[in-house]
C-alpha positions as CSV (number, residue, x, y, z in Angstrom):
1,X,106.8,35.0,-68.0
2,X,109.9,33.1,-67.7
3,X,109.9,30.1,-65.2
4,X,112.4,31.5,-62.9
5,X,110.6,34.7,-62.7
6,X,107.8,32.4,-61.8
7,X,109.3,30.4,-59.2
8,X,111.0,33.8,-57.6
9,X,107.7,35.0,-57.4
10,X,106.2,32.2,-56.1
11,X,109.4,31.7,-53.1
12,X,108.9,35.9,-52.2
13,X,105.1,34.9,-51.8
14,X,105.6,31.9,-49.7
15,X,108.3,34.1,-47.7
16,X,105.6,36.9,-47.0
17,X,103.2,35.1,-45.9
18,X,104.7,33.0,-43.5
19,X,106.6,35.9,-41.9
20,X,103.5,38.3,-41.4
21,X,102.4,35.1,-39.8
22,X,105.4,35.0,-37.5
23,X,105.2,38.7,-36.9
24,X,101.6,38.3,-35.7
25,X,102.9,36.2,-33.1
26,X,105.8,38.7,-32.4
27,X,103.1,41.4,-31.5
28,X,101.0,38.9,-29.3
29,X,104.3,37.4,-27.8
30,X,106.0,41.7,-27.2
31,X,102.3,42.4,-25.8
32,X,102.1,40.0,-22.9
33,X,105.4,40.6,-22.5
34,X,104.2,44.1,-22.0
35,X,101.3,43.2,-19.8
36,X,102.5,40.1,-17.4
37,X,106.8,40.6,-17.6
38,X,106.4,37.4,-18.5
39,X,106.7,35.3,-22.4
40,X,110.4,36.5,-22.8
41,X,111.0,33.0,-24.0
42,X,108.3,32.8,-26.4
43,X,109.5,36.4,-27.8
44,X,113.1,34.7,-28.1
45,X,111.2,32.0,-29.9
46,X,109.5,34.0,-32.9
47,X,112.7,35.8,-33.6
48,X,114.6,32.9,-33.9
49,X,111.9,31.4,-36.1
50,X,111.7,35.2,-38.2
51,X,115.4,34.5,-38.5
52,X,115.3,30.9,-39.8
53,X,112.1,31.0,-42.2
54,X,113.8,32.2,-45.1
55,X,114.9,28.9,-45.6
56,X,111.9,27.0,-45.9
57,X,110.6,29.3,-49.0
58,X,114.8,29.3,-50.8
59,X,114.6,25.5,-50.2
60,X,111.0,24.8,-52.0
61,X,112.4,27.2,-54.5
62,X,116.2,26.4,-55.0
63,X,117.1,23.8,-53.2
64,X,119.4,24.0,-50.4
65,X,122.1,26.4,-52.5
66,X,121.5,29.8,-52.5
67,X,124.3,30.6,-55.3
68,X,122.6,32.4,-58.6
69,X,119.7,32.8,-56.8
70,X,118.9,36.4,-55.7
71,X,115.4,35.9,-54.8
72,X,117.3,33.5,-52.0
73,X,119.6,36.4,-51.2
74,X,117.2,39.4,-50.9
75,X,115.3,36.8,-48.5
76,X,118.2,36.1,-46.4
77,X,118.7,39.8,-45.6
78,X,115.4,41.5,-46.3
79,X,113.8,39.3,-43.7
80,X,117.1,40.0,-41.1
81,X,116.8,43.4,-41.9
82,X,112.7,43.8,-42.1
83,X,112.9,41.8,-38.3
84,X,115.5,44.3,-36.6
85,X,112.8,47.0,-37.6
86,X,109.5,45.1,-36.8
87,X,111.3,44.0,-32.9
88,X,111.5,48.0,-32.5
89,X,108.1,48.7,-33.6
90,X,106.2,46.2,-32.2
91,X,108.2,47.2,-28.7
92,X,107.0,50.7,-29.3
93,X,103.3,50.1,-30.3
94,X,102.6,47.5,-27.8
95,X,102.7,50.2,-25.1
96,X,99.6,51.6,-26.5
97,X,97.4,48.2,-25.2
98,X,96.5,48.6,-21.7
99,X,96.2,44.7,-20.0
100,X,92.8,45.9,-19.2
101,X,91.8,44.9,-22.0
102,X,93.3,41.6,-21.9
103,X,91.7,41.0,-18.2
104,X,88.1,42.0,-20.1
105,X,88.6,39.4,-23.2
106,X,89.9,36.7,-20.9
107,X,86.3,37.7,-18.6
108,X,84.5,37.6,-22.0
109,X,86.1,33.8,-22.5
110,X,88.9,34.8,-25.0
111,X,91.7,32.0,-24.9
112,X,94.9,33.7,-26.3
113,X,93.6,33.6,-30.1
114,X,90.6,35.5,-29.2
115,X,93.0,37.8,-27.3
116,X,95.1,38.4,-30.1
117,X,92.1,38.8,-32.7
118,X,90.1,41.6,-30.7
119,X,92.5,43.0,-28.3
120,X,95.9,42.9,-30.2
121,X,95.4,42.9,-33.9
122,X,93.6,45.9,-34.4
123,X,96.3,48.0,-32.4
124,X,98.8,46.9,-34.8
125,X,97.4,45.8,-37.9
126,X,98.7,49.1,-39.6
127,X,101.9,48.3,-38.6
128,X,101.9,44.8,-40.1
129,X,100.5,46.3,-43.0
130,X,103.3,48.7,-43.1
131,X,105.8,45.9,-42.4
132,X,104.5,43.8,-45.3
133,X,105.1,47.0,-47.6
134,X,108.7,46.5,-45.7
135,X,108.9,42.7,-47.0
136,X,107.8,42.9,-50.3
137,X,109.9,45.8,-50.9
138,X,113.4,43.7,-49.5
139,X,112.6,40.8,-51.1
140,X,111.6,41.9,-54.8
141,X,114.5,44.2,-55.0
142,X,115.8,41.6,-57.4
143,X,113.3,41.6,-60.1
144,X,113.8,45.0,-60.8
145,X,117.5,43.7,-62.8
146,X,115.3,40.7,-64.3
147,X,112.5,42.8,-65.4
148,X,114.7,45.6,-66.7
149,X,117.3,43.3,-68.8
150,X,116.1,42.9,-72.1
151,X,113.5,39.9,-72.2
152,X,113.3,40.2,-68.4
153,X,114.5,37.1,-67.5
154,X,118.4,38.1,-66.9
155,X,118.8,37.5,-63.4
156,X,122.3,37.0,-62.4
157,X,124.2,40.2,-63.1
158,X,122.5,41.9,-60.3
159,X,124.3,39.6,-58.4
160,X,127.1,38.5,-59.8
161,X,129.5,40.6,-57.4
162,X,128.6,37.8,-54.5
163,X,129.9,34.7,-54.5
164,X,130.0,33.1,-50.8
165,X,130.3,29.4,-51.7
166,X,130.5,28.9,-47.6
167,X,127.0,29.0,-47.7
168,X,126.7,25.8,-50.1
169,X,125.3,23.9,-47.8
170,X,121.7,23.7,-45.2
171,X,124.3,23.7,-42.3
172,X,125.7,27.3,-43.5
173,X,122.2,28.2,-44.0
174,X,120.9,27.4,-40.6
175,X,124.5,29.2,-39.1
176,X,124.2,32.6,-41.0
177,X,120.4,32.9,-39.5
178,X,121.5,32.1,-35.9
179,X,124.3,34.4,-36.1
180,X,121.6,37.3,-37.8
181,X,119.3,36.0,-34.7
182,X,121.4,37.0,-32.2
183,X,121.9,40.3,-33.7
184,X,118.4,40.9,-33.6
185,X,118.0,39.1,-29.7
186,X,120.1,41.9,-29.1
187,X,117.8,44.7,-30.7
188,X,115.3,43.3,-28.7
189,X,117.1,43.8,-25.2
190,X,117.8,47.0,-26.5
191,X,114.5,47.8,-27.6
192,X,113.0,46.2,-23.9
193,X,114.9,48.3,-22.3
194,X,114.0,51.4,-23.6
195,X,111.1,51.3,-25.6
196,X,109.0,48.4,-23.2
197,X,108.6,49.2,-19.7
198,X,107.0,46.7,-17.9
199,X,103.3,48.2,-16.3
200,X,102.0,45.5,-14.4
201,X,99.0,46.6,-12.4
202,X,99.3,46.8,-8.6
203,X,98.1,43.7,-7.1
C-alpha cells in the first residue's frame, strides 16, 4: 500500500468518526428541539461544526491546501452533502420520541448523556448507521480511480478537471464551509417547518 493511499485512508477515517460524533449531537440537539421548542442555538451550533470539520482531518493529512488531494475534496462535499440529508432525517425521526420519555430518564437521574444514551440513541442508531454507510460512501469515492489505475496509487487524474487555487489557503477553507453552512441552516428551517412540529405537553 502506497503512503498516500495510507494517509487518505487514514484522513477519511478520522473524518468519519468525528462526524458520526457530531451527528450524535445533531439527533440529541433536533430532539429537545422537538421536546422543549427550545436548543435552536445548539442545533445551529453542530451544523456549523458538521460544516467546518472537514478541515481538521484535510489539515492532519495535507496541510492547509487542498489541491491534488481528492481525499480533501470528497471530504469537503461528501460531508456538505451527507449533512443536508442527515438535518432532514434526524428532523423526521426525532418525531417518533415522545418527551415522556425524557421526563422518566431525568426522574430516573439521567443528566443529558444519560438522556441521549437510553432515550435518544436507540431511536436513531439505525439511522446513524445508515448515515455512516452515507459518509464512507462520499468520501472514498476517490479511491476507486487510485485503486483502479494500474499499481493503485494514481490519484490525480480523477481530479485533474478541478483546479480552484482560491481555496489555497485555511481562510478559503473556513469561507467555503460557512457558505455550505448556511445552505444547510437553511435545510434546517425548512426541514423545522415541515418535518418538526413542536409537541410540547400542556402545562
Amino acid at each position: 500500500m502506497s503512503e498516500a493511499l495510507m494517509i487518505s485512508l487514514i484522513v477519511v477515517s478520522i473524518n468519519l468518526g468525528g462526524m458520526l460524533v457530531i451527528y450524535s449531537l445533531l439527533a440529541f440537539c433536533l430532539a429537545r428541539l422537538h421536546w422543549r421548542d427550545r436548543g435552536i442555538i445548539a442545533v445551529l451550533a453542530t451544523i456549523t461544526a458538521a460544516g467546518l470539520f472537514w478541515i481538521v482531518p484535510t489539515r492532519i493529512g495535507f496541510g492547509y491546501s487542498i489541491i491534488g488531494t481528492p481525499a480533501a475534496y470528497s471530504l469537503c462535499f461528501g460531508n456538505w452533502l451527507v449533512s443536508a440529508f442527515a438535518v432532514v432525517l434526524f428532523c423526521q425521526t426525532v418525531k417518533g420520541i415522545p418527551r415522556q420519555l425524557e421526563d422518566m430518564a431525568r426522574v430516573d437521574g439521567c443528566d443529558w448523556l444519560g438522556t441521549y444514551w437510553h432515550v435518544v440513541l436507540p431511536v436513531v442508531r439505525r439511522e446513524i448507521g445508515f448515515i455512516a454507510s452515507l459518509i464512507v460512501m462520499a468520501t472514498a469515492l476517490p479511491f476507486w480511480a487510485g485503486l483502479t489505475a494500474p499499481g493503485g496509487t494514481d490519484f490525480r487524474p480523477f481530479f485533474e478537471f478541478v483546479r480552484l487555487p482560491a481555496y489555497d489557503s485555511f481562510a478559503s477553507m473556513l469561507a467555503v464551509s460557512v457558505i455550505t453552512s448556511l445552505l444547510v441552516i437553511a435545510i434546517f428551517f425548512f426541514a423545522r417547518r415541515y418535518l418538526l412540529p413542536n409537541r410540547r405537553l400542556p402545562s
